[in-house]
Every structure is written in C-alpha cells, then in structure tokens.
N, CA, C and O atoms as a Tinker XYZ file with bonds, in Angstrom:
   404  protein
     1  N     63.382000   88.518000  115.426000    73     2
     2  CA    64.502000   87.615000  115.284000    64     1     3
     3  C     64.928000   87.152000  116.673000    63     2     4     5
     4  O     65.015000   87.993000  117.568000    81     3
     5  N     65.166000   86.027000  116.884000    73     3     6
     6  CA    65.374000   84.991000  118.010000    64     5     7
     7  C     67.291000   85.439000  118.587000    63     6     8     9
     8  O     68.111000   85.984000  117.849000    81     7
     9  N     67.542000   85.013000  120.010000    73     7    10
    10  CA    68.828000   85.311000  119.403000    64     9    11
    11  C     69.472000   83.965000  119.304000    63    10    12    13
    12  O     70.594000   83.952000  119.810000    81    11
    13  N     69.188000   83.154000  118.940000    73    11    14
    14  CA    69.942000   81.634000  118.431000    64    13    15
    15  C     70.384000   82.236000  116.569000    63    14    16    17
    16  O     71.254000   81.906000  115.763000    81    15
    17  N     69.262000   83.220000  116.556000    73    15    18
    18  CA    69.305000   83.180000  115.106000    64    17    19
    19  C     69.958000   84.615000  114.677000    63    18    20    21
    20  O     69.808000   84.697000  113.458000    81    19
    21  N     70.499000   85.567000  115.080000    73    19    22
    22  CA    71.126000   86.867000  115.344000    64    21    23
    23  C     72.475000   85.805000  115.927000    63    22    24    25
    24  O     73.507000   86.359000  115.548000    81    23
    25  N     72.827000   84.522000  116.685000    73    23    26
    26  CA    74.163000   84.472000  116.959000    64    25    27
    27  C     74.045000   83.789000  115.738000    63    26    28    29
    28  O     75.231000   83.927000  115.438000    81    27
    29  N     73.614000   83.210000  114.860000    73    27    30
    30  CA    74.046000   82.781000  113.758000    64    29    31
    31  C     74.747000   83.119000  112.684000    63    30    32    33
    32  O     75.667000   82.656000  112.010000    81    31
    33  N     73.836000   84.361000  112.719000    73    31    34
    34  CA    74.107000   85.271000  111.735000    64    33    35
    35  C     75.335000   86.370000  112.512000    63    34    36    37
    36  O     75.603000   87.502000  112.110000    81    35
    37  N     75.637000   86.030000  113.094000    73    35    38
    38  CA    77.364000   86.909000  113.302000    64    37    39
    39  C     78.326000   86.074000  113.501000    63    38    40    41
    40  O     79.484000   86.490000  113.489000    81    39
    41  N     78.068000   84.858000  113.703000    73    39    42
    42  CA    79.372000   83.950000  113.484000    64    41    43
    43  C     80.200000   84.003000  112.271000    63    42    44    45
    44  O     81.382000   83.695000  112.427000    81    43
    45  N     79.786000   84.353000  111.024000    73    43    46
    46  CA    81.085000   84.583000  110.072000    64    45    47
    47  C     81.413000   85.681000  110.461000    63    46    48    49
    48  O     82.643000   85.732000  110.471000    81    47
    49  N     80.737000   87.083000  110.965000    73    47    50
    50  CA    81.817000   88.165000  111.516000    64    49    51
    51  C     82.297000   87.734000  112.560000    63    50    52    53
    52  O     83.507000   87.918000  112.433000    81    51
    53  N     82.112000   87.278000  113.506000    73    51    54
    54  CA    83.475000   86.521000  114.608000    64    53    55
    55  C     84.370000   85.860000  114.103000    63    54    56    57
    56  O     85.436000   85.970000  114.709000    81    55
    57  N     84.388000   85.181000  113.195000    73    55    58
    58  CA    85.557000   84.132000  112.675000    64    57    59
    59  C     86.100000   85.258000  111.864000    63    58    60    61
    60  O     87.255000   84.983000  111.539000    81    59
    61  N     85.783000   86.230000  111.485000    73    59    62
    62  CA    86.660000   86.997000  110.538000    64    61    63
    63  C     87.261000   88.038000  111.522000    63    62    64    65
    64  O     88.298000   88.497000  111.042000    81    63
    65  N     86.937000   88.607000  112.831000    73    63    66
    66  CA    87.475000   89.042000  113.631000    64    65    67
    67  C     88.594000   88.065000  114.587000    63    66    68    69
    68  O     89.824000   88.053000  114.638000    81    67
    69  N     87.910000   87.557000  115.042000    73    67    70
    70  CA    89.217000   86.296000  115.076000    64    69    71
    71  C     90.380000   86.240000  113.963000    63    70    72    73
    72  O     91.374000   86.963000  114.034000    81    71
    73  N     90.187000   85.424000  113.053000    73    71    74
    74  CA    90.969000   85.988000  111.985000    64    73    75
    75  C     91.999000   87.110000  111.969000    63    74    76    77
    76  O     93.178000   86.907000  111.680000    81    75
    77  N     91.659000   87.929000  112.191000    73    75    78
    78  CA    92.013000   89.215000  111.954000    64    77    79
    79  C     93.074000   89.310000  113.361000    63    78    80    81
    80  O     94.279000   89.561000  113.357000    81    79
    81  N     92.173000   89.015000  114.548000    73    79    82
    82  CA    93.305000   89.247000  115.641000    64    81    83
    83  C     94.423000   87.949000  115.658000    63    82    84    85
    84  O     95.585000   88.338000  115.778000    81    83
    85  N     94.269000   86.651000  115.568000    73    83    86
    86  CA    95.496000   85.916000  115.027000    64    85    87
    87  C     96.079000   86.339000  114.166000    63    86    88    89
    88  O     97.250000   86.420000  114.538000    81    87
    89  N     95.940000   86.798000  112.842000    73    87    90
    90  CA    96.967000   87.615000  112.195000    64    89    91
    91  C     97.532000   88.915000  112.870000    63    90    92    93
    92  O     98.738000   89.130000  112.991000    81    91
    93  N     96.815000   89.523000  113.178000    73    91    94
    94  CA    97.441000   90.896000  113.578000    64    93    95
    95  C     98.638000   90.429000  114.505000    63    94    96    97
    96  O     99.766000   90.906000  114.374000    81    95
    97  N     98.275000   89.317000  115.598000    73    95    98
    98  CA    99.164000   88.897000  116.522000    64    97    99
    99  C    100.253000   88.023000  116.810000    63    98   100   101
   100  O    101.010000   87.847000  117.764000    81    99
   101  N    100.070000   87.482000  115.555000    73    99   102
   102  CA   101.186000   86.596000  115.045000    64   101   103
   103  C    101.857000   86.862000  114.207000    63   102   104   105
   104  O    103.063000   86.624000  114.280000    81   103
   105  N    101.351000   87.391000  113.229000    73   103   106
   106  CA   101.988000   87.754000  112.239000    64   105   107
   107  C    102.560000   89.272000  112.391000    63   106   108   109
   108  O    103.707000   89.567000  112.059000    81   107
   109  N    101.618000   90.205000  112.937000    73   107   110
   110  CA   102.757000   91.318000  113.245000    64   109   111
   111  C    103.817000   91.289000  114.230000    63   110   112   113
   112  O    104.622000   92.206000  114.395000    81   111
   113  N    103.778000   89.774000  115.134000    73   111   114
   114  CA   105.131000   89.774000  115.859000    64   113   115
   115  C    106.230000   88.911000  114.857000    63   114   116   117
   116  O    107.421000   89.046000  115.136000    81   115
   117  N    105.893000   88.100000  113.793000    73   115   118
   118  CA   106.944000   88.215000  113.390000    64   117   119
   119  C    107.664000   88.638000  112.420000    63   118   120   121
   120  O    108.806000   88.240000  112.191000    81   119
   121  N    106.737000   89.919000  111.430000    73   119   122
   122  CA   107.221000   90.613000  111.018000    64   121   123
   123  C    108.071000   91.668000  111.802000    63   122   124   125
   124  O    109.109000   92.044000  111.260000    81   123
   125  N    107.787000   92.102000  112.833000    73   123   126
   126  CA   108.662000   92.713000  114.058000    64   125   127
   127  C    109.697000   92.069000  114.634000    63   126   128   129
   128  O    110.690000   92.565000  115.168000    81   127
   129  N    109.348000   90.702000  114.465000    73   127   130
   130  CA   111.230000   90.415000  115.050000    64   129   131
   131  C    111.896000   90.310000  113.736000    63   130   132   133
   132  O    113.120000   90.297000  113.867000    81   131
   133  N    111.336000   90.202000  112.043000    73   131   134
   134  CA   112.037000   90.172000  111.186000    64   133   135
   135  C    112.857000   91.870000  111.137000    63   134   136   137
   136  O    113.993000   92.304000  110.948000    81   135
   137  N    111.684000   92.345000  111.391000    73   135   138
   138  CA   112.444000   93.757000  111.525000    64   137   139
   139  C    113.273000   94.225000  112.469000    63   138   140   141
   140  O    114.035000   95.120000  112.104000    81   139
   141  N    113.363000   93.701000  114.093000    73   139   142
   142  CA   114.560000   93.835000  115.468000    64   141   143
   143  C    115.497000   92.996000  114.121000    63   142   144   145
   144  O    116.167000   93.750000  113.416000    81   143
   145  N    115.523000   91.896000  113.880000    73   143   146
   146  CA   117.272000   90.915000  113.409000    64   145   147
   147  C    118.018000   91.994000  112.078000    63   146   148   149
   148  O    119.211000   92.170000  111.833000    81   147
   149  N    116.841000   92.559000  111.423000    73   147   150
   150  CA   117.577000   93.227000  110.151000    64   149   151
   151  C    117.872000   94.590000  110.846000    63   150   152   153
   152  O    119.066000   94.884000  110.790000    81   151
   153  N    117.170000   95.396000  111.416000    73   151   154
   154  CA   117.622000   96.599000  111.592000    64   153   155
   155  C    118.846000   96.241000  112.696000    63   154   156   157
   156  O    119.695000   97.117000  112.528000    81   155
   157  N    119.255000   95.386000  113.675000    73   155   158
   158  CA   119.629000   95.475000  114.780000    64   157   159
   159  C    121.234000   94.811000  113.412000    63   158   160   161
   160  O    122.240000   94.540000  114.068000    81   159
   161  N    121.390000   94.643000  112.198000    73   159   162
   162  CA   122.656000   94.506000  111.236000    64   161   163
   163  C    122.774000   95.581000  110.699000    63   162   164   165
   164  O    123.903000   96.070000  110.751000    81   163
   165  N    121.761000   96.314000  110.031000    73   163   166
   166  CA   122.210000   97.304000  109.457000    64   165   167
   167  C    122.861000   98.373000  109.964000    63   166   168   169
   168  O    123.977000   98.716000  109.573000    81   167
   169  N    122.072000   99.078000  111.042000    73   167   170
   170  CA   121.757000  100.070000  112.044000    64   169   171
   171  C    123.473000  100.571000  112.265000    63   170   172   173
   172  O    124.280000   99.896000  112.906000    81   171
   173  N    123.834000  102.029000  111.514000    73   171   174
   174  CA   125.470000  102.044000  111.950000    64   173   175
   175  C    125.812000  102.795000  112.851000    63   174   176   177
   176  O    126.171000  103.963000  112.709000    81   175
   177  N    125.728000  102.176000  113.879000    73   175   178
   178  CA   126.022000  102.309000  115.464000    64   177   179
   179  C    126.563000  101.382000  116.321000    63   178   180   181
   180  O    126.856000  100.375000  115.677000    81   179
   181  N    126.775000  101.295000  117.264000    73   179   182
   182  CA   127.894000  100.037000  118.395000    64   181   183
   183  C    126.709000   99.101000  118.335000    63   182   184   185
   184  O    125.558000   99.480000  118.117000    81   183
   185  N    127.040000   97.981000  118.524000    73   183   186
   186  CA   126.007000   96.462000  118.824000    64   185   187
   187  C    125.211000   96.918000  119.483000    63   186   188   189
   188  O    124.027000   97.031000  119.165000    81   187
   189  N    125.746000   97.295000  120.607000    73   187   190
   190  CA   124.313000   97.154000  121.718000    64   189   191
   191  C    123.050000   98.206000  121.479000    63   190   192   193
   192  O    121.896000   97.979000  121.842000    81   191
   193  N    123.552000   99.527000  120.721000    73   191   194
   194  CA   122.913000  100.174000  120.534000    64   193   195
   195  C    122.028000  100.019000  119.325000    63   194   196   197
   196  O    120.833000  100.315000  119.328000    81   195
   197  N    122.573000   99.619000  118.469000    73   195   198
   198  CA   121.598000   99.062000  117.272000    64   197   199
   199  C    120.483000   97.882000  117.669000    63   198   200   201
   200  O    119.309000   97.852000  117.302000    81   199
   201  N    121.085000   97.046000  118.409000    73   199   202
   202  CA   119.863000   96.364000  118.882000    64   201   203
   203  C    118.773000   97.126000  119.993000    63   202   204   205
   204  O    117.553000   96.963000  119.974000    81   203
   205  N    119.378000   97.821000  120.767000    73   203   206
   206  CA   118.346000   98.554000  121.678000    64   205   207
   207  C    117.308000   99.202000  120.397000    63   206   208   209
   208  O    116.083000   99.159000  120.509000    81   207
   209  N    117.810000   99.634000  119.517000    73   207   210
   210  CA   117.222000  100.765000  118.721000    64   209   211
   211  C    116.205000   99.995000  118.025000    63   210   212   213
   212  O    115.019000  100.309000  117.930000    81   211
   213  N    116.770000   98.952000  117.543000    73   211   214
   214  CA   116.486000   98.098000  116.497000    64   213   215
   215  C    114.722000   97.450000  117.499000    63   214   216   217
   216  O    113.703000   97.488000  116.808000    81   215
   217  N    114.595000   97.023000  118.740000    73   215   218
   218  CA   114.055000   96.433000  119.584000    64   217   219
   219  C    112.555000   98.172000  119.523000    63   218   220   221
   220  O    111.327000   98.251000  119.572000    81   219
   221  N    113.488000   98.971000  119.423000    73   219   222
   222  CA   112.384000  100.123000  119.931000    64   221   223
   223  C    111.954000  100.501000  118.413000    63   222   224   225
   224  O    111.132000  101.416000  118.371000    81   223
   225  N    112.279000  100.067000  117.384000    73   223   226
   226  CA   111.638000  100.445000  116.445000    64   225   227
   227  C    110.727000   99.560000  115.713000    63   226   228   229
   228  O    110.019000  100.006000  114.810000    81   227
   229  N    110.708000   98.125000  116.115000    73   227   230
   230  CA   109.896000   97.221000  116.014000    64   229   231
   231  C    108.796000   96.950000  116.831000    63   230   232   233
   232  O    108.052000   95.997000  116.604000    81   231
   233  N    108.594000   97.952000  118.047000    73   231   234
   234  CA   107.768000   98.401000  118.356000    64   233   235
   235  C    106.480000   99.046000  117.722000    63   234   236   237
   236  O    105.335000   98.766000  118.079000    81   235
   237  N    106.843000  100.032000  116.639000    73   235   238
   238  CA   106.540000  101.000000  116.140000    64   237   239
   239  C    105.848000  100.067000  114.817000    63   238   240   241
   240  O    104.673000  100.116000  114.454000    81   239
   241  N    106.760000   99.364000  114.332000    73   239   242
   242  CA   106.363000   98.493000  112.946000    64   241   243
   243  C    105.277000   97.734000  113.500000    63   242   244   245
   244  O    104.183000   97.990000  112.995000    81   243
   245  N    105.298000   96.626000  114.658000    73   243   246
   246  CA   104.210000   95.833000  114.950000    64   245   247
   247  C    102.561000   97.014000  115.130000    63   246   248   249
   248  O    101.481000   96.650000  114.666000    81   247
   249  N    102.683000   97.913000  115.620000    73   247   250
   250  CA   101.915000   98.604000  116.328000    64   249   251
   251  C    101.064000   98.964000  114.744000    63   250   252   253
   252  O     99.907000   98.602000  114.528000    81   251
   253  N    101.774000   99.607000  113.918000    73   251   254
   254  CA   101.679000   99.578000  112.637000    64   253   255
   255  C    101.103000   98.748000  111.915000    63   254   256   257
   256  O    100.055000   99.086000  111.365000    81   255
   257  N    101.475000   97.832000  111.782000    73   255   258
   258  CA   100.813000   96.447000  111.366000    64   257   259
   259  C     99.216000   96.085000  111.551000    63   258   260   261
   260  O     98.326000   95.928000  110.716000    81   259
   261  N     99.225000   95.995000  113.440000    73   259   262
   262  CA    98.017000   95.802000  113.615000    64   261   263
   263  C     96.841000   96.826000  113.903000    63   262   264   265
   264  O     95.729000   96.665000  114.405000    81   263
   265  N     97.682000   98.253000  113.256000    73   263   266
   266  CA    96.273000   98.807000  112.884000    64   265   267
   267  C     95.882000   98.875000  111.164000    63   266   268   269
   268  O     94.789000   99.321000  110.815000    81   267
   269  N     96.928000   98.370000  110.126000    73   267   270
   270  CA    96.471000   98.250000  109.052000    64   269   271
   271  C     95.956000   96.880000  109.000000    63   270   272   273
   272  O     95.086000   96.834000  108.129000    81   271
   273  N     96.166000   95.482000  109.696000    73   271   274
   274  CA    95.392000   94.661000  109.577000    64   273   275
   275  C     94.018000   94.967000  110.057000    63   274   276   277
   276  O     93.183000   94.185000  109.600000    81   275
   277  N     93.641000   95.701000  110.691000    73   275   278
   278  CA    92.093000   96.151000  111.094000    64   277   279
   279  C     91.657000   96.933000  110.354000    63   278   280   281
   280  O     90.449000   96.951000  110.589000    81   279
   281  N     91.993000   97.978000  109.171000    73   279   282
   282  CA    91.555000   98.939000  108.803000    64   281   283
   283  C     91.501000   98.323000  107.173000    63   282   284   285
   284  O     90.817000   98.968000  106.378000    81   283
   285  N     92.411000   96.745000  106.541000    73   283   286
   286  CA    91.959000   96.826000  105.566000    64   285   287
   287  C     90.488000   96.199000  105.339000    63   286   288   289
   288  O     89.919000   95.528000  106.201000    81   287
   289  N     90.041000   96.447000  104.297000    73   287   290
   290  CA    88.690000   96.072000  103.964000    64   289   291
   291  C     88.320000   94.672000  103.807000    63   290   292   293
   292  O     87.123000   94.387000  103.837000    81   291
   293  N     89.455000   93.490000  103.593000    73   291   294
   294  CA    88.510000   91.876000  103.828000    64   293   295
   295  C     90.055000   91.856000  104.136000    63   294   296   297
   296  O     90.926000   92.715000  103.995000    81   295
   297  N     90.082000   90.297000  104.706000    73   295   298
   298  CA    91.031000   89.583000  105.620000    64   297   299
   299  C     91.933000   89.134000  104.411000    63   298   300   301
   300  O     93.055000   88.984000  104.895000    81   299
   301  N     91.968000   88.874000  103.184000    73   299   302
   302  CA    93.122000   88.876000  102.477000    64   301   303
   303  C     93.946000   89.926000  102.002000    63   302   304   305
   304  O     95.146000   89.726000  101.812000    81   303
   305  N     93.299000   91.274000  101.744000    73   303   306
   306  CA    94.215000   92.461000  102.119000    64   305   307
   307  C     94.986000   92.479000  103.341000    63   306   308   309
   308  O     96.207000   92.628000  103.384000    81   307
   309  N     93.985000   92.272000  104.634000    73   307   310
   310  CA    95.343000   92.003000  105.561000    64   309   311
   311  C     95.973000   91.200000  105.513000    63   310   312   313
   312  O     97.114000   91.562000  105.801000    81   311
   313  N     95.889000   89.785000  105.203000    73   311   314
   314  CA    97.311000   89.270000  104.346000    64   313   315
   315  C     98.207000   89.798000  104.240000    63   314   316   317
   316  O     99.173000   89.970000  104.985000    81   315
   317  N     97.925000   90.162000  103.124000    73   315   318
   318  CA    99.131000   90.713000  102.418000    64   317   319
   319  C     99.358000   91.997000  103.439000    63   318   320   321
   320  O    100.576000   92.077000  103.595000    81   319
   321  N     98.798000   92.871000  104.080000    73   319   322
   322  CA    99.736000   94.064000  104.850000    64   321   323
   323  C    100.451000   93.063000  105.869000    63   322   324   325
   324  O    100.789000   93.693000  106.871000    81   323
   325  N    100.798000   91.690000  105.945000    73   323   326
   326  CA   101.621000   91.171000  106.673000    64   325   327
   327  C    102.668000   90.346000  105.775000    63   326   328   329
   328  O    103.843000   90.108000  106.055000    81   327
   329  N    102.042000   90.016000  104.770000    73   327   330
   330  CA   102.525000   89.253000  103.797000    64   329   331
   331  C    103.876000   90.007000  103.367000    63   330   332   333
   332  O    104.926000   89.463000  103.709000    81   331
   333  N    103.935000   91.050000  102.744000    73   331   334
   334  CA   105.104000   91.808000  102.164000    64   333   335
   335  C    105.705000   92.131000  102.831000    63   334   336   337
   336  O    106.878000   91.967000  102.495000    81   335
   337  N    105.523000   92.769000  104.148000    73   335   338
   338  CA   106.319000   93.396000  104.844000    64   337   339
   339  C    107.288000   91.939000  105.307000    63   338   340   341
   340  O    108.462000   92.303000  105.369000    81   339
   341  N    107.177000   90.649000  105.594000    73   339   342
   342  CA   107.385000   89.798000  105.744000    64   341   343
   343  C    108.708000   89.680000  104.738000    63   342   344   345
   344  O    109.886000   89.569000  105.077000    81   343
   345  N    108.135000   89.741000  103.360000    73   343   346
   346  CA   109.252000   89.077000  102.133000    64   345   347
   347  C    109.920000   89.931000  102.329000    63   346   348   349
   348  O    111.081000   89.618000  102.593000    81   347
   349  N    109.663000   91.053000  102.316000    73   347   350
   350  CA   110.664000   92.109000  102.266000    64   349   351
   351  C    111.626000   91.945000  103.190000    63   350   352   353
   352  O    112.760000   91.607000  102.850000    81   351
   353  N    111.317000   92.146000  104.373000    73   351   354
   354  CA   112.296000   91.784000  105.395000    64   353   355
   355  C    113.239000   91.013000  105.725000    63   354   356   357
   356  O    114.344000   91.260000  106.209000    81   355
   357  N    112.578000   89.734000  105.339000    73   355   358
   358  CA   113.177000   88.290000  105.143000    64   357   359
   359  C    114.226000   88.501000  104.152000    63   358   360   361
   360  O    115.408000   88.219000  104.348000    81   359
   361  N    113.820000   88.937000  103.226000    73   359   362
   362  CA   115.117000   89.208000  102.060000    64   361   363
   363  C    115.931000   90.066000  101.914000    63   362   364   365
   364  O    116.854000   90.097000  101.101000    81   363
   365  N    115.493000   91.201000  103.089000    73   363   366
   366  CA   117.169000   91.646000  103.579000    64   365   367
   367  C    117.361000   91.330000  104.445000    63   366   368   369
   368  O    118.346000   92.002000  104.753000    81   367
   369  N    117.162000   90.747000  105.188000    73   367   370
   370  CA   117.720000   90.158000  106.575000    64   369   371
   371  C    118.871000   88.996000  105.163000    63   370   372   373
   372  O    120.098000   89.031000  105.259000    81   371
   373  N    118.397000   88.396000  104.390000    73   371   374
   374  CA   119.317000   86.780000  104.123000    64   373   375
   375  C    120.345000   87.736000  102.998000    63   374   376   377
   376  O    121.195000   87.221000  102.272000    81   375
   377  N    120.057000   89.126000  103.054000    73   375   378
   378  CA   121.275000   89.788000  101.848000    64   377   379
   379  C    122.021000   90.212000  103.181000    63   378   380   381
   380  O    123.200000   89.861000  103.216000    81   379
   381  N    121.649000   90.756000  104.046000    73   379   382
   382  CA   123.059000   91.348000  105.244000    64   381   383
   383  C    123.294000   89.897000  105.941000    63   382   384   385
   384  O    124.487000   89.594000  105.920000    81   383
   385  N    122.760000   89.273000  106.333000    73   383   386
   386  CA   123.383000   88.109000  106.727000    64   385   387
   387  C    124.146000   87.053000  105.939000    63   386   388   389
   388  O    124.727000   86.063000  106.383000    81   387
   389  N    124.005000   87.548000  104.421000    73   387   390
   390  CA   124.745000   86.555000  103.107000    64   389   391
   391  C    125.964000   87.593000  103.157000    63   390   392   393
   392  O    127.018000   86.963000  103.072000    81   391
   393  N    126.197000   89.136000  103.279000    73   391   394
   394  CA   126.956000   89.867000  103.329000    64   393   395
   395  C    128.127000   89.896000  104.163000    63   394   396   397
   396  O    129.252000   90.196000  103.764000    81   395
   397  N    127.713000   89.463000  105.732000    73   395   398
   398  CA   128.580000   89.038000  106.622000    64   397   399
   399  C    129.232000   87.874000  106.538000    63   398   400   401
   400  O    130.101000   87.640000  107.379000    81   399
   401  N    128.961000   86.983000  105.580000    73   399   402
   402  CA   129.674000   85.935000  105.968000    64   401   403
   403  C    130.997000   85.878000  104.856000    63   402   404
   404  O    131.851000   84.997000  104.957000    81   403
C-alpha cells in the first residue's frame, strides 16, 4: 500500500478526530461557563466566593467533558455527553435567573 493511499484511508479518522477535538473544545467550554453562571447563583456563600468556587469547579466539569467526549464510542454519543449537560444547565441557569427577578 502506497502512502497517498494509507492517507486516504485515514482521512475519515482525522475528520472524526477533529470532530471530536472541536467539540470537546467548544463545547466543553461552554458547557463550563454554563456551569461558572449557574453555580456562581446558587452556591450559598458571599458573591465573591461563590464565583471563585463556581470558576474552580468548572474546571473540573470541562476537564470531565473532554475526557467523555474521547472515550464515547462514535461522535454522536459525544454529542450528546455535551448536549445534556448543556440543557440541563441552561435550564437552571433561566429557573435561578427567572427566580431572581
């Protein structure tokens, strides 16, 4: 086998690794700042400290993220391990922020 023809044949695994690292990297940062805005409301402690906290525990969630986007088995499972954590978030972030007002 030639390697014109071996890079051929791994270009759909590059585009699916690609794939995979644009999601992991986009999408687990903004499931992580969905998670700094909600935890940094809930969190019952002084402002500044809930956001410090809130900042160091979205650490932990992104980091999270992008090792289950690598470990699921095709690129629409990782989807969705970004996908939900997403709705979820989003929809308590708009219930404590519908709460405050």
């Amino acid at each position: 086998m030639s390697s014109a023809q071996a890079a051929r044949r791994s270009t759909p695994y590059r585009l699916a690794v690609a794939a995979r690292v644009l999601l992991a990297a986009l999408g687990g940062y903004g499931v992580a700042a969905l998670a700094t805005a909600l935890f940094s409301l809930i969190l019952p402690m002084a402002r500044s400290e809930a956001v410090a906290t809130a900042t160091l525990l979205s650490f932990a969630v992104m980091a999270f993220l992008v090792c289950a986007v690598f470990a699921a088995r095709s690129l629409w499972r990782s989807a969705l391990w970004i996908a939900v954590p997403a709705l979820v978030l989003g929809g308590g972030l708009m219930l404590a922020l519908g709460a405050r007002a």
